[in-house]
C-alpha positions in Angstrom: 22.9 16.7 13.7 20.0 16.4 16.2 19.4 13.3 17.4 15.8 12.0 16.0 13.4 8.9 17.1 12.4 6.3 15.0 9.0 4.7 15.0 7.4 1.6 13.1 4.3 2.2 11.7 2.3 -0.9 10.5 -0.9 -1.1 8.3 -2.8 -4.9 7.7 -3.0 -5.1 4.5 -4.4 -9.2 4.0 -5.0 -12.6 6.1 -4.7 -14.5 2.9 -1.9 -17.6 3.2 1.5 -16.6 0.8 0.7 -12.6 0.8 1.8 -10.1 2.5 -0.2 -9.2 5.7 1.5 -5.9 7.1 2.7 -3.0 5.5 5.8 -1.4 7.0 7.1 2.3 6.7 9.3 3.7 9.1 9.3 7.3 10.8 11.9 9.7 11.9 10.7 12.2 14.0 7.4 10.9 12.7 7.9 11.9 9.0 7.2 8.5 7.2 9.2 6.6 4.6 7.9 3.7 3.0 7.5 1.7 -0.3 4.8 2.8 -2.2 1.4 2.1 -3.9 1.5 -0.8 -1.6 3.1 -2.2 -4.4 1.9 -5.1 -7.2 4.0 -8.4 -7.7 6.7 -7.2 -10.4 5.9 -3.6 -10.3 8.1 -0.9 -10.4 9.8 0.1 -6.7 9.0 2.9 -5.4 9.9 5.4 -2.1 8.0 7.8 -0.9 8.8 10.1 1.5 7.0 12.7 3.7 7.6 15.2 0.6 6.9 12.7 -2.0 8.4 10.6 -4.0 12.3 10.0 -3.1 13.4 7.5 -5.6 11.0 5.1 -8.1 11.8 3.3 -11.3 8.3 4.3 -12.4 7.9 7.4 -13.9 4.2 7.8 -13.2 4.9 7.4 -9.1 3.5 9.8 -6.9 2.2 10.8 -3.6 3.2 10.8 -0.3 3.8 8.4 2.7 0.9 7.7 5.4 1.1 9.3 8.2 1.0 7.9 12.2 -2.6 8.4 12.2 -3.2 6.6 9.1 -1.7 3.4 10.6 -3.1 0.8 12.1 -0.9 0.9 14.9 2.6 1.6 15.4 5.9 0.6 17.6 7.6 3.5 19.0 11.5 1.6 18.4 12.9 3.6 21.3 15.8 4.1 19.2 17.2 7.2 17.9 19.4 8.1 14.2 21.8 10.7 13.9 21.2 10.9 9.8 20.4 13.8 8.2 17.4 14.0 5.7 20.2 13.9 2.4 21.6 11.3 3.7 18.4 9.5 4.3 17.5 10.3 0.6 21.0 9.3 -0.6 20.6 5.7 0.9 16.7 5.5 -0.7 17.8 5.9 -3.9 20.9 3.6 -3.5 18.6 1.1 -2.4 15.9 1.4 -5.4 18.7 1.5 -7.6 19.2 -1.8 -6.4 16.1 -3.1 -6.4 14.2 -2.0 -9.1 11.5 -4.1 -9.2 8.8 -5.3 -6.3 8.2 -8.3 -5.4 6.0 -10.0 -2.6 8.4 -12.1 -1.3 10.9 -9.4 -1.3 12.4 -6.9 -2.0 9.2 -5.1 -0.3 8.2 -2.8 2.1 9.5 -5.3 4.8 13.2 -5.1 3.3 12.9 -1.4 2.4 11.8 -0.6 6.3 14.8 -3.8 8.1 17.6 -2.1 5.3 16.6 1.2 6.6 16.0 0.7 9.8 19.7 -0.7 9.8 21.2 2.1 8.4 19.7 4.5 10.6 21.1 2.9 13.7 24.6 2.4 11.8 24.0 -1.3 12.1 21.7 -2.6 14.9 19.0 -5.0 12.8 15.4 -4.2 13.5 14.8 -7.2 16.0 10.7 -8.4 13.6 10.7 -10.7 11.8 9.0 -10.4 8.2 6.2 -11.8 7.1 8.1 -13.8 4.5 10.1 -15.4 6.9 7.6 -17.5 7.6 7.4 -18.8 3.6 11.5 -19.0 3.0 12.0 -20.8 6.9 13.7 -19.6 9.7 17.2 -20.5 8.4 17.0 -18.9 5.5 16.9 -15.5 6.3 17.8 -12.8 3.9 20.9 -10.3 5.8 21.3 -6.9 4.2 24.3 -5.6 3.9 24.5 -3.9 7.2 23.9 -7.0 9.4 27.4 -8.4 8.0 29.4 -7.0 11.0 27.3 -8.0 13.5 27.4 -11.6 11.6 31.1 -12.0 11.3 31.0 -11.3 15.3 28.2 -14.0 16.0 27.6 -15.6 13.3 25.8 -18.9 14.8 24.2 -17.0 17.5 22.5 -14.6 14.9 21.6 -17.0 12.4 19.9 -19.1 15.0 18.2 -16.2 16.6 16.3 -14.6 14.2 13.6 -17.3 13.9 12.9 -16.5 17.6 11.7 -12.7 17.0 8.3 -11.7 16.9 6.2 -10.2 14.4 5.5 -6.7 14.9 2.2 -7.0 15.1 2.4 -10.0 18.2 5.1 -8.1 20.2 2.5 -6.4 22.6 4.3 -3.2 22.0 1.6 -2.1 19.1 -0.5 1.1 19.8 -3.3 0.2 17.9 -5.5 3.3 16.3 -8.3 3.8 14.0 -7.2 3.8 10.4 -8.3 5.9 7.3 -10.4 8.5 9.5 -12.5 5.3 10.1 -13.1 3.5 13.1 -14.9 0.6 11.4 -11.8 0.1 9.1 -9.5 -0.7 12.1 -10.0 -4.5 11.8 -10.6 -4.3 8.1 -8.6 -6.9 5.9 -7.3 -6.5 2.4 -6.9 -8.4 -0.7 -5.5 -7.2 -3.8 -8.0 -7.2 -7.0 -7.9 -5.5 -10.6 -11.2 -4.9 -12.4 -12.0 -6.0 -16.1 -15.1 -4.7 -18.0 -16.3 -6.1 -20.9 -14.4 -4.8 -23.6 -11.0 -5.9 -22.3 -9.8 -2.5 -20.1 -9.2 -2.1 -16.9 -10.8 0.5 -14.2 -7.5 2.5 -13.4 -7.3 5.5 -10.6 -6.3 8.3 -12.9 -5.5 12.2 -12.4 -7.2 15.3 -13.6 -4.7 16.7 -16.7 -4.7 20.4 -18.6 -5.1 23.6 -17.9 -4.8 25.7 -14.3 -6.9 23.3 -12.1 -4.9 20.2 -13.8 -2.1 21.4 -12.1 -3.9 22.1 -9.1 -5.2 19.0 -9.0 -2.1 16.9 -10.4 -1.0 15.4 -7.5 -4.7 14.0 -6.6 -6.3 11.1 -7.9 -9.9 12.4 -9.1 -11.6 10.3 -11.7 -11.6 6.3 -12.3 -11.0 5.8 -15.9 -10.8 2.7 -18.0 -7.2 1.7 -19.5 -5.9 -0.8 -21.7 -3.1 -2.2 -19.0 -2.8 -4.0 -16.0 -0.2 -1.8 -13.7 -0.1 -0.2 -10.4 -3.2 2.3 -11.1 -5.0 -0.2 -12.2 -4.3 -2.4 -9.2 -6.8 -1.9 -6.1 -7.2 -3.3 -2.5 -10.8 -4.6 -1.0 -10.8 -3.6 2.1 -13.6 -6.0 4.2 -14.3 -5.1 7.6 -15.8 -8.2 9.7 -19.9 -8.4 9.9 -20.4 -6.9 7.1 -21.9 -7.3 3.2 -19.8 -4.4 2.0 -16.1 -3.7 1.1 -14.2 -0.1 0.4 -11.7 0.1 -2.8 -8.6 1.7 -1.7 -6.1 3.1 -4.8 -2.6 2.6 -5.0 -2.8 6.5 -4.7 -4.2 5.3 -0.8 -7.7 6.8 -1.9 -11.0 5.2 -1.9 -13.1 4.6 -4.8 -16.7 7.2 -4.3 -19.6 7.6 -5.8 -21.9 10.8 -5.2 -25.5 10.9 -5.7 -25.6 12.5 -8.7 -23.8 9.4 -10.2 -20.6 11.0 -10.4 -17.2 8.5 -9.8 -14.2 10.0 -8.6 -11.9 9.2 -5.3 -11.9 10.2 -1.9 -9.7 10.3 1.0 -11.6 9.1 3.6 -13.9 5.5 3.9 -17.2 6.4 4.7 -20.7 5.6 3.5 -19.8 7.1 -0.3 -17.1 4.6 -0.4 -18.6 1.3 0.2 -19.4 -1.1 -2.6 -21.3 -4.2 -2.4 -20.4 -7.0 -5.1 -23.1 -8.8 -6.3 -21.7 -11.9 -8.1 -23.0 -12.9 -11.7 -23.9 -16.3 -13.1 -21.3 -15.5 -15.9 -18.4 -15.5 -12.8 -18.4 -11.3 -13.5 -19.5 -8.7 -10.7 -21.4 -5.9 -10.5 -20.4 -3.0 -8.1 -23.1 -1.3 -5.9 -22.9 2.2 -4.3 -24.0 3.0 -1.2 -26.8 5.0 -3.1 -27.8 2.1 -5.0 -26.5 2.6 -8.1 -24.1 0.8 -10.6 -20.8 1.5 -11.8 -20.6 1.5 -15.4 -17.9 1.3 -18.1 -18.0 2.5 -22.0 -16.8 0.9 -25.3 -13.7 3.5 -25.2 -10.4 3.2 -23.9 -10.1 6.4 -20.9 -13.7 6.1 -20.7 -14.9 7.8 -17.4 -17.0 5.3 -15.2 -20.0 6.4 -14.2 -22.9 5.1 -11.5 -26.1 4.6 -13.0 -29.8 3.2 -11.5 -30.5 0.1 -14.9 -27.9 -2.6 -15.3 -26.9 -3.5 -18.5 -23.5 -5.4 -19.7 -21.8 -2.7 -19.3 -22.0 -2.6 -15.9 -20.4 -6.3 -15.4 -16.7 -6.6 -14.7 -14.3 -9.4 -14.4 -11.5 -9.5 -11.2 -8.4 -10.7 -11.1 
């Protein structure tokens, strides 16, 4: 096999105390592999790969990894693997077989990226610490299997060392970039949020279905629906950028929310002016969610109702977060 270089691409995800701040994926040759939909305390795990999805317990997973320029930076590892794409894929869906379920403290991204990372280099550990690390204490470090050999070698050393590694994003190795084909977005933070409307459903990020341009369009989320459960589509990510009174909505599909002027709600895959939102807090602890053109977004009395942006505010328009 041809040697390949591996790369760690990082994307700030939240400043918040107990959640994750960074997203990890990790690239070989610069095709990225990573845990997707940015994933939802006990959602369904998911890989995805530069082809799509490798290996998920979800059956409504889909999309494909970021790529560099997507990042908000990234650590070139100087490191090389000798493993071929199967048997990259054969040890992805090992490890969501293993790990079926998400979780913020891990198994996340952050596992997914050390395990693999590991397994690439036929056992050298990836020399970050995780942002959990921090929450569990630097003795109590979680070892995938891989690390055992090097443990049984140096076991004191290594269990007293890895407290002293760096975060990724503090090394000083980072190439920082603009992110989401949007300069402003580079020092954007993100929180995780779920929208309720008034009659109990949630706004979910849902696909275009039926006929030839269904399947054309399959694999991109177009509308914003309501539904009846709380899951990964229904999960998004306020993404704040400092200085300003306006956030963009990003999917779990890694779209933004976007209104047009005609009033029409759908996604997009870029954060520009159509994308922002400003949230305009109610005396009854709901929000309302401004466009960019001044409009509302707007719900219906109908589970799968398709939301809308309209000029008048009425109760329809006011939505619960979570």
């Amino acid at each position: 096999y041809n040697e390949r270089s591996l790369t760690l691409g990082l994307l700030k995800l939240s400043e918040k105390p107990g959640e994750l701040a960074w997203h990890w994926a990790i690239g070989v040759d610069d095709e990225f592999y990573e845990v997707g939909a940015l994933g939802g305390k006990g959602s369904h795990m998911s890989v995805l790969g530069p082809e799509g999805v490798v290996a998920s317990h979800d059956p409504r997973a889909t999309g494909n990894s970021w790529n560099k320029e997507q990042m908000t930076g990234y650590i070139e590892m100087h490191r090389t693997t000798l493993r071929s794409d199967d048997e990259i894929e054969e040890f992805i869906c090992g490890w969501v077989e293993k790990h079926p379920v998400y979780h913020v403290l891990g198994p996340n991204c952050q596992y997914f990226v050390a395990d693999l990372f590991e397994f690439l280099t036929e056992g050298s550990p990836l020399q970050f610490r995780k942002d959990t690390d921090k929450i569990r204490g630097p003795f109590q470090v979680l070892v995938s299997p891989f690390s055992l050999a090097a443990e049984k070698s140096s076991h004191v050393h290594f269990r007293r060392s890895v407290h002293k590694w760096d975060l990724p994003n503090m090394c000083g190795r980072v190439v920082w970039q603009d992110r989401l084909s949007d300069p402003a977005l580079k020092e954007a933070t993100m929180s995780r949020i779920s929208f309720c409307d008034r009659y109990g459903f949630y706004l979910s990020a849902c696909f275009h279905h039926g006929g030839v341009i269904g399947k054309l369009l399959s694999r991109y989320p177009t509308v914003v629906k309501t539904a009846e459960d709380c899951d990964d589509w229904e999960t998004f990510w306020l993404m704040k950028t400092p200085d300003t009174d306006f956030v963009y909505i990003l999917t779990c599909h890694q779209t933004f929310i976007s209104v047009s002027l005609e009033g029409v709600v759908h996604t997009s895959s870029k954060a520009q002016e159509t994308e922002r939102f400003r949230m305009e807090p109610q005396e009854d602890d709901t929000v309302l969610l401004q466009s960019f053109h001044g409009t509302y977004l707007k719900s219906g009395p109908q589970v799968g109702t398709s939301l809308v942006a309209v000029s008048s505010v009425d109760e329809d328009c006011k939505f619960t977060t979570y």
